[in-house]
PDB file of N, CA, C, O and CB in Angstrom:
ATOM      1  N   UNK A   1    -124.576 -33.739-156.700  1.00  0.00           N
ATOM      2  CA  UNK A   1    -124.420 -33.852-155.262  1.00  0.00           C
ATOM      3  C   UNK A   1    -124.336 -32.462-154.647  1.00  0.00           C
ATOM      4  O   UNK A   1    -123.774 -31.686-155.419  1.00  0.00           O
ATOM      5  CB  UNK A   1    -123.171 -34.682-154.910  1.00  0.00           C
ATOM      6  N   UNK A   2    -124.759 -31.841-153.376  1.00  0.00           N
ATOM      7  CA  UNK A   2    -125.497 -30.815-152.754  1.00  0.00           C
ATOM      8  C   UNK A   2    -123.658 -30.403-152.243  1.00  0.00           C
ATOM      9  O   UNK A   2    -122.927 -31.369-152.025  1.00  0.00           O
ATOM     10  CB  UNK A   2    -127.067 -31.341-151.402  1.00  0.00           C
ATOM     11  N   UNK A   3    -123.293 -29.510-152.151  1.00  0.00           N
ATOM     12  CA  UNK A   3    -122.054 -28.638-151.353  1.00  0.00           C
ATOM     13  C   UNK A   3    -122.015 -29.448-149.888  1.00  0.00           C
ATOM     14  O   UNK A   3    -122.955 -29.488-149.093  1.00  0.00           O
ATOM     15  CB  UNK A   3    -122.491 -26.664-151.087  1.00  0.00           C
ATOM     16  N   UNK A   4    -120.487 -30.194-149.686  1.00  0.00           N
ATOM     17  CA  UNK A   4    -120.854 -30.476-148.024  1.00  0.00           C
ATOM     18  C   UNK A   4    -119.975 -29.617-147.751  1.00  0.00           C
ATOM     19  O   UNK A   4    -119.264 -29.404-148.733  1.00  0.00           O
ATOM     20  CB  UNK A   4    -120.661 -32.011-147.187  1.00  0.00           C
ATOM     21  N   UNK A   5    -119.678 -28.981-146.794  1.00  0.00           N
ATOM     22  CA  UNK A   5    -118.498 -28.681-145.698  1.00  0.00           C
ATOM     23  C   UNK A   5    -118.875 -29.307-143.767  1.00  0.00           C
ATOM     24  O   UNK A   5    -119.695 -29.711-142.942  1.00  0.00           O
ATOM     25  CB  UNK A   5    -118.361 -26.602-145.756  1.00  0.00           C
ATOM     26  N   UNK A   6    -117.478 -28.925-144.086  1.00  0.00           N
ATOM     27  CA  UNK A   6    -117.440 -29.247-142.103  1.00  0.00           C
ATOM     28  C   UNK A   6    -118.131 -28.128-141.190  1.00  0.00           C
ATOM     29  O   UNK A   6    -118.594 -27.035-141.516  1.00  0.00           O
ATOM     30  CB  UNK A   6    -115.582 -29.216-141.366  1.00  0.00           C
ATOM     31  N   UNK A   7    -118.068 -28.611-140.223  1.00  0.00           N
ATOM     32  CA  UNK A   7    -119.318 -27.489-139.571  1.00  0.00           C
ATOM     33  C   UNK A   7    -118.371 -27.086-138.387  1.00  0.00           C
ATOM     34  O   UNK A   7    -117.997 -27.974-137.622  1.00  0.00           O
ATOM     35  CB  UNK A   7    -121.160 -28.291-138.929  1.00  0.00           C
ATOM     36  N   UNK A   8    -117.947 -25.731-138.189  1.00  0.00           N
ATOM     37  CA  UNK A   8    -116.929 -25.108-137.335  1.00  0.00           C
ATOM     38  C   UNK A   8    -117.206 -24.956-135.892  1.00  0.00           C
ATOM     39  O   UNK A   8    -118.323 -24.600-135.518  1.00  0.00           O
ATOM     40  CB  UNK A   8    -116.649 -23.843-137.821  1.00  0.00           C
ATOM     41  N   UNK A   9    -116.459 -25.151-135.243  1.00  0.00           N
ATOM     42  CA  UNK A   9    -116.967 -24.622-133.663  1.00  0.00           C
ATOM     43  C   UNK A   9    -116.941 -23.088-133.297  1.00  0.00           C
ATOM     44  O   UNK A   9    -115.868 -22.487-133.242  1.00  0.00           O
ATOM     45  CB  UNK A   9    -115.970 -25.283-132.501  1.00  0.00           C
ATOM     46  N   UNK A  10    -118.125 -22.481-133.052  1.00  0.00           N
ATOM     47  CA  UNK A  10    -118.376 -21.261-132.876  1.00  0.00           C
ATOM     48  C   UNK A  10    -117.555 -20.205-131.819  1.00  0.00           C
ATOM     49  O   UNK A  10    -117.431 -18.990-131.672  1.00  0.00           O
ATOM     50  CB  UNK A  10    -119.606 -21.378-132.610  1.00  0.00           C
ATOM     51  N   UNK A  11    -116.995 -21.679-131.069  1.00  0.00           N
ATOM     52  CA  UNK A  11    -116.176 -20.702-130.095  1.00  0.00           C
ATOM     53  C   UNK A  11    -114.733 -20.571-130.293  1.00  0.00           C
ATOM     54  O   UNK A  11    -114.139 -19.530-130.013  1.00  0.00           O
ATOM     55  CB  UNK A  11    -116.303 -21.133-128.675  1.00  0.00           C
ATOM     56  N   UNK A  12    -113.929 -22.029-130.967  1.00  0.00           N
ATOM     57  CA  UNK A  12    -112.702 -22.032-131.699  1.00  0.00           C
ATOM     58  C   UNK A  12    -112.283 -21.792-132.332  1.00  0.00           C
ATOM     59  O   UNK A  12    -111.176 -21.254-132.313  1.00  0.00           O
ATOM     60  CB  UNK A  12    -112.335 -22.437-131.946  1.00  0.00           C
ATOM     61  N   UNK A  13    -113.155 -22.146-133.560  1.00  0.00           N
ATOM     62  CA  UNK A  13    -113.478 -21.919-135.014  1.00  0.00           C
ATOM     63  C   UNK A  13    -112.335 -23.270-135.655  1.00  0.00           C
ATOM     64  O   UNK A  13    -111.493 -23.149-136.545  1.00  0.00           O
ATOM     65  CB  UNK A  13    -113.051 -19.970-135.595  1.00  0.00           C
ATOM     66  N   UNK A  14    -112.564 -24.100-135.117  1.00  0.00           N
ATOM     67  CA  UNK A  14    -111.575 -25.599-135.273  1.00  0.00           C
ATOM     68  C   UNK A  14    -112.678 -26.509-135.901  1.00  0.00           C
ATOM     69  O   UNK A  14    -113.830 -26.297-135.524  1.00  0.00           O
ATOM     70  CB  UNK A  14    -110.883 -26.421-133.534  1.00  0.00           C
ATOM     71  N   UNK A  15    -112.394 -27.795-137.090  1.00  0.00           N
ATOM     72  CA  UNK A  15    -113.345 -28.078-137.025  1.00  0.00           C
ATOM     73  C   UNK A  15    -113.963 -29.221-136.415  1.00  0.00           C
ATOM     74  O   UNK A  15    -113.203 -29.873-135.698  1.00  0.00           O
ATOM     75  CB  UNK A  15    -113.494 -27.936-137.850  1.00  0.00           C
ATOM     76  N   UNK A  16    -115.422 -29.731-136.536  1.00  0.00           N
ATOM     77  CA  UNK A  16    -115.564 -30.582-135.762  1.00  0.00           C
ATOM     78  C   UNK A  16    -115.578 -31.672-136.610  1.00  0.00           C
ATOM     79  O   UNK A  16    -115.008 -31.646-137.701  1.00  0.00           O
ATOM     80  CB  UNK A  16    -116.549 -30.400-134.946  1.00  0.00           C
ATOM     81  N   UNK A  17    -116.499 -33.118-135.975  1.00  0.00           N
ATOM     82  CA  UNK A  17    -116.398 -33.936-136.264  1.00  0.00           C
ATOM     83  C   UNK A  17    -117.347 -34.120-137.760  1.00  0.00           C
ATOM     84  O   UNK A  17    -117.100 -34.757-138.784  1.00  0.00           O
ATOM     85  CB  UNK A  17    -116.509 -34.551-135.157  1.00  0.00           C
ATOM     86  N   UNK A  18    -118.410 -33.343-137.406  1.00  0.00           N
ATOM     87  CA  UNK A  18    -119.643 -33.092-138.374  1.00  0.00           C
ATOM     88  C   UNK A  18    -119.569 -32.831-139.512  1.00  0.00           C
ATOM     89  O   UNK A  18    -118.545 -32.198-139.764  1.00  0.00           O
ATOM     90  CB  UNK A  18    -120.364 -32.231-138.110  1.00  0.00           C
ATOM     91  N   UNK A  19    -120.469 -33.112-140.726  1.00  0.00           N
ATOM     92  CA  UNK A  19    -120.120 -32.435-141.953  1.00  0.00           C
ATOM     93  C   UNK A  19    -121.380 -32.037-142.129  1.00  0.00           C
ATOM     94  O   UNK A  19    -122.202 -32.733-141.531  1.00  0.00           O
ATOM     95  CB  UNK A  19    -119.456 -33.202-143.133  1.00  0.00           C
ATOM     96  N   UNK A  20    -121.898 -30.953-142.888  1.00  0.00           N
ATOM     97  CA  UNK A  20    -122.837 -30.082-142.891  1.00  0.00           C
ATOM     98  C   UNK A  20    -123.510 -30.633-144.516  1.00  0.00           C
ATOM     99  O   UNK A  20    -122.675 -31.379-145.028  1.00  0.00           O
ATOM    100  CB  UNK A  20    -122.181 -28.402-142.658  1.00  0.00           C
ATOM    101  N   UNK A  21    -124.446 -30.507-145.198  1.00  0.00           N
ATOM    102  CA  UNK A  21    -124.743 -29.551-146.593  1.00  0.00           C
ATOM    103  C   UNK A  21    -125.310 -28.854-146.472  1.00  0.00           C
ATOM    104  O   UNK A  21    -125.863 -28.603-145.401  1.00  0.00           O
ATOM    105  CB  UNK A  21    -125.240 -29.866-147.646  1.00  0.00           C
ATOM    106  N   UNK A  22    -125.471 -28.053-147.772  1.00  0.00           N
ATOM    107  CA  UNK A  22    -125.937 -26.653-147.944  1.00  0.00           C
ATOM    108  C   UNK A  22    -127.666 -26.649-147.124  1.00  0.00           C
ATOM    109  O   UNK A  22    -128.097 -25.702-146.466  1.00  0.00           O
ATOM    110  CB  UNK A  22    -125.935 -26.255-149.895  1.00  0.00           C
ATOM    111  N   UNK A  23    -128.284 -27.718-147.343  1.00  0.00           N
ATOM    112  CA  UNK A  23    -129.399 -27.580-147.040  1.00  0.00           C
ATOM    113  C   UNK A  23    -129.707 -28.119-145.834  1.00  0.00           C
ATOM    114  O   UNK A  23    -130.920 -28.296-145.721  1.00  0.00           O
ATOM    115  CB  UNK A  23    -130.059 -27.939-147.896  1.00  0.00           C
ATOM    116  N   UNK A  24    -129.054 -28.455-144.866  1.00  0.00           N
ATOM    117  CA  UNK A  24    -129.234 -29.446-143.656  1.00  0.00           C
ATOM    118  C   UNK A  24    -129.779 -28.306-142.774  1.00  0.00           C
ATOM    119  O   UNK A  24    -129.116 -27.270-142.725  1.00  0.00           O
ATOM    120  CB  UNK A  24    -127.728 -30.334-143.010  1.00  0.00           C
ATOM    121  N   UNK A  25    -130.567 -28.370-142.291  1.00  0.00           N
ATOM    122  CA  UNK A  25    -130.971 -27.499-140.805  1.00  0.00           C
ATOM    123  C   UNK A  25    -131.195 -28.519-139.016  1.00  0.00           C
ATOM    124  O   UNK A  25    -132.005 -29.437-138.885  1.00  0.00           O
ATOM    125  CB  UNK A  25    -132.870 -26.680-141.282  1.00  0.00           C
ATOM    126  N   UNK A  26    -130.463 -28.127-138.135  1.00  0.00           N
ATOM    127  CA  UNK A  26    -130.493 -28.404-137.513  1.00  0.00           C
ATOM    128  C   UNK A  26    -130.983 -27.598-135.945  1.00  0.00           C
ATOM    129  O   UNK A  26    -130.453 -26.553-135.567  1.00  0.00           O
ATOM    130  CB  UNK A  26    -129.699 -28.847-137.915  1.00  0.00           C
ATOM    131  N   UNK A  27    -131.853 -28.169-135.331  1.00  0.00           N
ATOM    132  CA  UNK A  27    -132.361 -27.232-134.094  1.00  0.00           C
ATOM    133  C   UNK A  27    -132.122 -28.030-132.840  1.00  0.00           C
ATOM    134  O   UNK A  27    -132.481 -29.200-132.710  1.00  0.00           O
ATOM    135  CB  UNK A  27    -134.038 -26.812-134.175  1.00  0.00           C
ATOM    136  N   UNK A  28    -131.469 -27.296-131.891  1.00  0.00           N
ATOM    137  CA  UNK A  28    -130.718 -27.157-130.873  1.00  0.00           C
ATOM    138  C   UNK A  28    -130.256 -28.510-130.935  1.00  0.00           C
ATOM    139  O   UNK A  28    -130.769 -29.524-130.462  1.00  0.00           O
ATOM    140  CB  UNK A  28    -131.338 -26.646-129.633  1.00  0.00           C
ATOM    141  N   UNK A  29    -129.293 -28.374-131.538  1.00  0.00           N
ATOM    142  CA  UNK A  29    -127.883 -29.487-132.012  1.00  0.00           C
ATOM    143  C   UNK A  29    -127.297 -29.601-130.765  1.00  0.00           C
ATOM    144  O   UNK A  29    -127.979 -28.778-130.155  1.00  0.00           O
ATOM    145  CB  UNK A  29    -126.560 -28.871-133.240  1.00  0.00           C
ATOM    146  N   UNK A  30    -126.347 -30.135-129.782  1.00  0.00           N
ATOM    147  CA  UNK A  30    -125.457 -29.893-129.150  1.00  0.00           C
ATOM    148  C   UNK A  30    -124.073 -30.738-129.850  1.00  0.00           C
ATOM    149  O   UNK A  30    -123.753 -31.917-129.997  1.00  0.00           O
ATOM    150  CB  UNK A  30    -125.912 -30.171-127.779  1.00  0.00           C
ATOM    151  N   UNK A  31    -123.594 -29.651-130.113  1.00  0.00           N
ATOM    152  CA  UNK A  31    -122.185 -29.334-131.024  1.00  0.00           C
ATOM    153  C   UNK A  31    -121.333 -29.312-130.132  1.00  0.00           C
ATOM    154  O   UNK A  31    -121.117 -28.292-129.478  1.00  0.00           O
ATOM    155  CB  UNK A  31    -122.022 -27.980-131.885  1.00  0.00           C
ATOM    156  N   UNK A  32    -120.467 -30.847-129.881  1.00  0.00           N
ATOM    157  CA  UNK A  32    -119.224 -31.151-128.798  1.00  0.00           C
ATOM    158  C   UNK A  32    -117.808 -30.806-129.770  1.00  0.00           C
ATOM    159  O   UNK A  32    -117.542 -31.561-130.704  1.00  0.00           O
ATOM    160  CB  UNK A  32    -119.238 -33.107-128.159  1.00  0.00           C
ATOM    161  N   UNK A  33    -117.181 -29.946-129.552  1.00  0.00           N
ATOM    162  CA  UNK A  33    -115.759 -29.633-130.260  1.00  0.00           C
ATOM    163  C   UNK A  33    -114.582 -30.580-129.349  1.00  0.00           C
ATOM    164  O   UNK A  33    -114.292 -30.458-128.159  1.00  0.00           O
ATOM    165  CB  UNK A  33    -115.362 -27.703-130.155  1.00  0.00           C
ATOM    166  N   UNK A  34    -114.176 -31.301-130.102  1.00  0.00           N
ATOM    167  CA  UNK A  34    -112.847 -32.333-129.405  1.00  0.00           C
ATOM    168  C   UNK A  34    -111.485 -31.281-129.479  1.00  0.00           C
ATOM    169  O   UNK A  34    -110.480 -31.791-128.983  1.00  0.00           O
ATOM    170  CB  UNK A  34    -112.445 -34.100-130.602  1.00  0.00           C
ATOM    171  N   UNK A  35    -111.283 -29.767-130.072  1.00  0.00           N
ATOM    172  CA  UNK A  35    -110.352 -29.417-129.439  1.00  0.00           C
ATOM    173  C   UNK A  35    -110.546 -28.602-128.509  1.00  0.00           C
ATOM    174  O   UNK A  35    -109.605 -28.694-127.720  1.00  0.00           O
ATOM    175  CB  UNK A  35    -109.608 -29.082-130.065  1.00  0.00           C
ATOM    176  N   UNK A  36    -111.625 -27.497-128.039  1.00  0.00           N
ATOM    177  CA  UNK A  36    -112.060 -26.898-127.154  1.00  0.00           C
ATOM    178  C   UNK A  36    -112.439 -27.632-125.934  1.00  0.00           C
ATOM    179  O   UNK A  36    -112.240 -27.134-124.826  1.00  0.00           O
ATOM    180  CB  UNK A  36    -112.907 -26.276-127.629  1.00  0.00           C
ATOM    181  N   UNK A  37    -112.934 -28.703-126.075  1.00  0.00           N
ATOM    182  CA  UNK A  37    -113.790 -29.748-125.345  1.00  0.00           C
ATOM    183  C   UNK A  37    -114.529 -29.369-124.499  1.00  0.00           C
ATOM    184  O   UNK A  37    -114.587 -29.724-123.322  1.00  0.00           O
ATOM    185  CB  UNK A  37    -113.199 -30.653-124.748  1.00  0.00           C
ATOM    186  N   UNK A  38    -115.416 -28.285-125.299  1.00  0.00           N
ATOM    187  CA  UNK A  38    -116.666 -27.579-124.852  1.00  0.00           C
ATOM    188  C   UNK A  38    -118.168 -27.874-125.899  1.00  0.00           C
ATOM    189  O   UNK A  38    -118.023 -27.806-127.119  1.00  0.00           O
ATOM    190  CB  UNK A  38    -116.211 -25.864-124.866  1.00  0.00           C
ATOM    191  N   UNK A  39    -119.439 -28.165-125.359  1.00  0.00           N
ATOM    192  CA  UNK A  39    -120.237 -28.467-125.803  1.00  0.00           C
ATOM    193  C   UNK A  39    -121.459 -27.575-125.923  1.00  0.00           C
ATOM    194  O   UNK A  39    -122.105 -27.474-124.880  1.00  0.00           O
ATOM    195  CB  UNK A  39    -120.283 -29.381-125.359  1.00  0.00           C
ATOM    196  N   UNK A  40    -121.901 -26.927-126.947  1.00  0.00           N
ATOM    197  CA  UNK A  40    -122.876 -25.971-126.912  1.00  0.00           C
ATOM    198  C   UNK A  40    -124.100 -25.939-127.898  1.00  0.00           C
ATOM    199  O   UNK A  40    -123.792 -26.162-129.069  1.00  0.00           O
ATOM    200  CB  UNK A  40    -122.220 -24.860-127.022  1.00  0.00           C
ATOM    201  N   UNK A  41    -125.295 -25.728-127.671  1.00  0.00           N
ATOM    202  CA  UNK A  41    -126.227 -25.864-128.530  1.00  0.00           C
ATOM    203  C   UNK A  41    -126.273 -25.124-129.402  1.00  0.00           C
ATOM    204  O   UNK A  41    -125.929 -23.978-129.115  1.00  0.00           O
ATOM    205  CB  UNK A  41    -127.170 -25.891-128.142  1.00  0.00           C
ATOM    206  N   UNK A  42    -126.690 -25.384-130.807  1.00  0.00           N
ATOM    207  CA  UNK A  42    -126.524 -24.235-132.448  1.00  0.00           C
ATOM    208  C   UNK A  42    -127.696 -24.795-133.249  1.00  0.00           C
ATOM    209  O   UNK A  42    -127.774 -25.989-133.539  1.00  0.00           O
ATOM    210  CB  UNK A  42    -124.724 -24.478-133.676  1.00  0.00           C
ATOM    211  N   UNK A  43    -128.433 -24.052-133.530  1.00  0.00           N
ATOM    212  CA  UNK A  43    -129.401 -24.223-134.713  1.00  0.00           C
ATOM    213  C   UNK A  43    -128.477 -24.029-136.335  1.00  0.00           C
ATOM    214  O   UNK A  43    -127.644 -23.169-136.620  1.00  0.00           O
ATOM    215  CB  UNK A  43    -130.747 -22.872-134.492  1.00  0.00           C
ATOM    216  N   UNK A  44    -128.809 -24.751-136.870  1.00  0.00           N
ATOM    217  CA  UNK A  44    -128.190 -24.599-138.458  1.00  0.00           C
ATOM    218  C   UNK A  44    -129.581 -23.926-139.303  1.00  0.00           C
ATOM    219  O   UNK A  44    -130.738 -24.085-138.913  1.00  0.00           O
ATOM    220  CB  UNK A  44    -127.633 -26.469-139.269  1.00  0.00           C
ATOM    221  N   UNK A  45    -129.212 -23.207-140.445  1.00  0.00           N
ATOM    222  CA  UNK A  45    -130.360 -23.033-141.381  1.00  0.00           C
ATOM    223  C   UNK A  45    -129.726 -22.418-142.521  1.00  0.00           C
ATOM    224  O   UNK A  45    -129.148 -21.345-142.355  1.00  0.00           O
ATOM    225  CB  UNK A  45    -131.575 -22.158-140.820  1.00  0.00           C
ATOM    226  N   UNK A  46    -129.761 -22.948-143.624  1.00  0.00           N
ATOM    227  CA  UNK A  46    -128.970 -22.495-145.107  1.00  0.00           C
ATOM    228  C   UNK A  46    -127.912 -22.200-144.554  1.00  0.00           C
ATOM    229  O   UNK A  46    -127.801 -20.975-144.616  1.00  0.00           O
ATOM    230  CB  UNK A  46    -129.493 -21.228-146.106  1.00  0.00           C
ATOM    231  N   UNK A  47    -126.980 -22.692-143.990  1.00  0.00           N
ATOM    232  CA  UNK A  47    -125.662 -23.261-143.850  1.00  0.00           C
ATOM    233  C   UNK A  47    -124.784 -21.901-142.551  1.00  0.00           C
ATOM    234  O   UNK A  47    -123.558 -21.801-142.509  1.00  0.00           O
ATOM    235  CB  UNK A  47    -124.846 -23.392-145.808  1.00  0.00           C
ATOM    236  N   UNK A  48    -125.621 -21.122-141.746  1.00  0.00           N
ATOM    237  CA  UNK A  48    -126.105 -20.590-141.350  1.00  0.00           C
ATOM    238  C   UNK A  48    -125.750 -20.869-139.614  1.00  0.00           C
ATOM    239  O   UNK A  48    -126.759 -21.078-138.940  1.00  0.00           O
ATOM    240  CB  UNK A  48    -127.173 -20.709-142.032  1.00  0.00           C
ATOM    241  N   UNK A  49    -124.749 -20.881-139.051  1.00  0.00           N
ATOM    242  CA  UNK A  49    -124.840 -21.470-137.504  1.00  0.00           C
ATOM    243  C   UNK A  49    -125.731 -20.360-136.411  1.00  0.00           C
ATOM    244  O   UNK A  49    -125.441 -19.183-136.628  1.00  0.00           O
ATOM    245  CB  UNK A  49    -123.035 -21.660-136.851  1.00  0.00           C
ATOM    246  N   UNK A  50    -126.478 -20.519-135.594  1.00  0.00           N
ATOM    247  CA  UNK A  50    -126.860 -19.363-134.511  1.00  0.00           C
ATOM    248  C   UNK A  50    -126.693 -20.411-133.674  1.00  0.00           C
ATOM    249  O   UNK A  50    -127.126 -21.523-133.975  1.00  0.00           O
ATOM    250  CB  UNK A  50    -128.392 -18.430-134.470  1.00  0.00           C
ATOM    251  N   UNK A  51    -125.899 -20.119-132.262  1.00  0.00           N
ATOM    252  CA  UNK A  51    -125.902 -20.046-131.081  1.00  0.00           C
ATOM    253  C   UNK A  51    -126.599 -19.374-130.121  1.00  0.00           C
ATOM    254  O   UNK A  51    -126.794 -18.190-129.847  1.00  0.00           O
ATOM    255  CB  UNK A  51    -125.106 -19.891-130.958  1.00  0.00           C
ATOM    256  N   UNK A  52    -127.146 -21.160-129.374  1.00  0.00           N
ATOM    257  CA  UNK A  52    -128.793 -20.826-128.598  1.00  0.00           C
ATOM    258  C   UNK A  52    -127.882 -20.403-127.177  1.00  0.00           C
ATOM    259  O   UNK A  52    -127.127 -21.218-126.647  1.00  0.00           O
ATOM    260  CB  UNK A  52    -130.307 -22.640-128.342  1.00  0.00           C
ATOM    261  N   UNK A  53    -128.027 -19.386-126.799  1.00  0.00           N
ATOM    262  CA  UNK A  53    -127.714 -18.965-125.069  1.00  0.00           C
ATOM    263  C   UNK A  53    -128.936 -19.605-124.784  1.00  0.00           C
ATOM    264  O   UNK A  53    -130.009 -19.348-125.331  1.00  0.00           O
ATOM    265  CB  UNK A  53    -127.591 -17.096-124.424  1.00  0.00           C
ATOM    266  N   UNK A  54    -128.692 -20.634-123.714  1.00  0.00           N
ATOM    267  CA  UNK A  54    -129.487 -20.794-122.208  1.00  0.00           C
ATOM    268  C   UNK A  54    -129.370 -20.305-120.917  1.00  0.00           C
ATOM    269  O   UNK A  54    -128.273 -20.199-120.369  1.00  0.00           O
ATOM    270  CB  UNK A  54    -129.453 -21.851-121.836  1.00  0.00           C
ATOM    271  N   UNK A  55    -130.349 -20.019-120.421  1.00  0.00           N
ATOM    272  CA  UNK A  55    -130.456 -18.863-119.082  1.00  0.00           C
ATOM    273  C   UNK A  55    -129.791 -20.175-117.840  1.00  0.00           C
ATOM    274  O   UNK A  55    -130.308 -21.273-117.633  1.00  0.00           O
ATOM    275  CB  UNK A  55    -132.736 -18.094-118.626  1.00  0.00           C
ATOM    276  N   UNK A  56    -128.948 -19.798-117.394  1.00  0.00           N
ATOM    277  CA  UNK A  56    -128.450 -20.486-116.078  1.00  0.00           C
ATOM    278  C   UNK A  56    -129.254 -20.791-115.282  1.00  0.00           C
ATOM    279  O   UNK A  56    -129.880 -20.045-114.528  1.00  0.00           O
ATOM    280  CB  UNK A  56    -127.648 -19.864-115.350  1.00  0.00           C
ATOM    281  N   UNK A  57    -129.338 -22.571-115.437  1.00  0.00           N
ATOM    282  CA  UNK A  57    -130.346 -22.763-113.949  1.00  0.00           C
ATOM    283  C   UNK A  57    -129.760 -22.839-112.500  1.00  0.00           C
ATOM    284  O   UNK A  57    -130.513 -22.971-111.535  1.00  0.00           O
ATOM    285  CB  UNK A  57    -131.139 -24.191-113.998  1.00  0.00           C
TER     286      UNK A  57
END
């Protein structure tokens, strides 16, 4: 069975609801944190979080 962990909130660092594996990639996820209760988009890649900035409409 593949490594799972939980997948952290980038701005808290609390975790979320999600559980990750090593190999899961995800593109522009929107990642809701229930203790921040802020919601932000993250690409995953080899276990890997980047946070997508969007330009203010």
């Amino acid at each position: 069975m593949k490594h799972m962990e939980w997948l952290l909130c980038p701005i808290c660092h609390n975790k979320t609801r999600i559980k990750i594996r090593e190999d899961t990639e995800l593109k522009k996820f929107p990642l809701y944190c229930p203790k921040c209760k802020q919601e932000i988009l993250i690409n995953v890649k080899l276990s890997n979080i980047y946070v997508i900035k969007e330009p203010d409409a």
